[in-house]
Each structure stands twice: as C-alpha cells, then as structure tokens.
C-alpha positions as CSV (number, residue, x, y, z in Angstrom):
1,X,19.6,-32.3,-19.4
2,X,16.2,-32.0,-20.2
3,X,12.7,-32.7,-18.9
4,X,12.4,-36.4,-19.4
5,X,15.7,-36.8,-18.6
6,X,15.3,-35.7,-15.1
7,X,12.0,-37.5,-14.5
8,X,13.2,-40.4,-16.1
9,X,16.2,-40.6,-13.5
10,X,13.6,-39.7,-10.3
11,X,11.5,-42.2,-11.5
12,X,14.1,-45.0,-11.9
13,X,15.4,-43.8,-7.7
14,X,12.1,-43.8,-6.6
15,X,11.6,-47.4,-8.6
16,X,14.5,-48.8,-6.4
17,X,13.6,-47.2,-3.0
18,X,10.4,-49.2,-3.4
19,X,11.9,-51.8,-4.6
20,X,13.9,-52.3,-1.9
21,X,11.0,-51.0,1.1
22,X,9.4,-54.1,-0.6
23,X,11.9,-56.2,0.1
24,X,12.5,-55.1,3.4
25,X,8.6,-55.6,4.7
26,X,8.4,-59.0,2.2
27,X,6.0,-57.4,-0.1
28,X,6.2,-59.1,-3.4
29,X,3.8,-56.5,-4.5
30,X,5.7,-53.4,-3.7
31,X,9.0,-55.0,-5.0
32,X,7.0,-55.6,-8.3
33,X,5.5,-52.0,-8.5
34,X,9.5,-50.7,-7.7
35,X,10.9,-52.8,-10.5
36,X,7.8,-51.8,-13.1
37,X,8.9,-48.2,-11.9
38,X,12.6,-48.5,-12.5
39,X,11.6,-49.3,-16.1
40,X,9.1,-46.7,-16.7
41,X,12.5,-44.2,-15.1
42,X,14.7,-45.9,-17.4
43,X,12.8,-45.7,-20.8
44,X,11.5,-42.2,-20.3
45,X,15.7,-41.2,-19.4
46,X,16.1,-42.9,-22.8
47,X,13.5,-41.1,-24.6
48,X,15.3,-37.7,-23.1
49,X,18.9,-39.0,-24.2
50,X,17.3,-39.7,-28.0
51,X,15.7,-35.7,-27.6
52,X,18.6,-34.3,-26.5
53,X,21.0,-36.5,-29.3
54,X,18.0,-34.9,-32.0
55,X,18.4,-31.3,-30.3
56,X,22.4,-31.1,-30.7
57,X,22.1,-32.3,-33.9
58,X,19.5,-30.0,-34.9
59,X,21.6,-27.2,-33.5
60,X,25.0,-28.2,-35.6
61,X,22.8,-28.2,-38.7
62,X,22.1,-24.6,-37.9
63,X,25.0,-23.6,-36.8
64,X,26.8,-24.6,-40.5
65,X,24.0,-23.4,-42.2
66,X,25.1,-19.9,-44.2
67,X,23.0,-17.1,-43.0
C-alpha cells in the first residue's frame, strides 16, 4: 500500500464517522461535510490503486529487461 492509499481509506472512515455524528445530532451540515469527505477518501484511494497498478507494472518491465 502506499501513501495515498492509506490516506485515501482514513479519509473515506473519517468521512462516514461524520457523516453519521451528523446524523445523529440532525446536522445536515455535518452529514454533508462527511459525505464530501468520503469522496475526497475514495478518489485519493483510487489515485493510490492507479500508482501502485503503474509501480508493479514498472517493476515487471524491469525485471524482463536483460541487464
């Protein structure tokens, strides 16, 4: 796992905790800001999946590459 991988994932927890404290003391507002976190956690996890997919592929590359 990388970086954004890991922060991606915290990000997308800590979007549904808030999500749901907003629920729980009827705050659209904080629901809202939980939901717009989840996606922020969610893209950035993405953006770590499509690093690491480059990275492997980058390292196979080498790997059959005659040295």
């Amino acid at each position: 796992m990388n970086q954004n991988q890991v922060e991606g994932k915290l990000k997308d927890i800590g979007g549904k905790i808030q999500e749901e404290f907003g629920d729980a003391i009827d705050s659209p507002e904080q629901e809202a800001k939980g939901l717009a976190k989840q996606v922020e956690g969610k893209t950035q996890k993405k953006l770590g999946d499509a690093q690491e997919k480059v990275e492997d592929k980058l390292d196979e590359a080498e790997a059959r590459r005659p040295h």
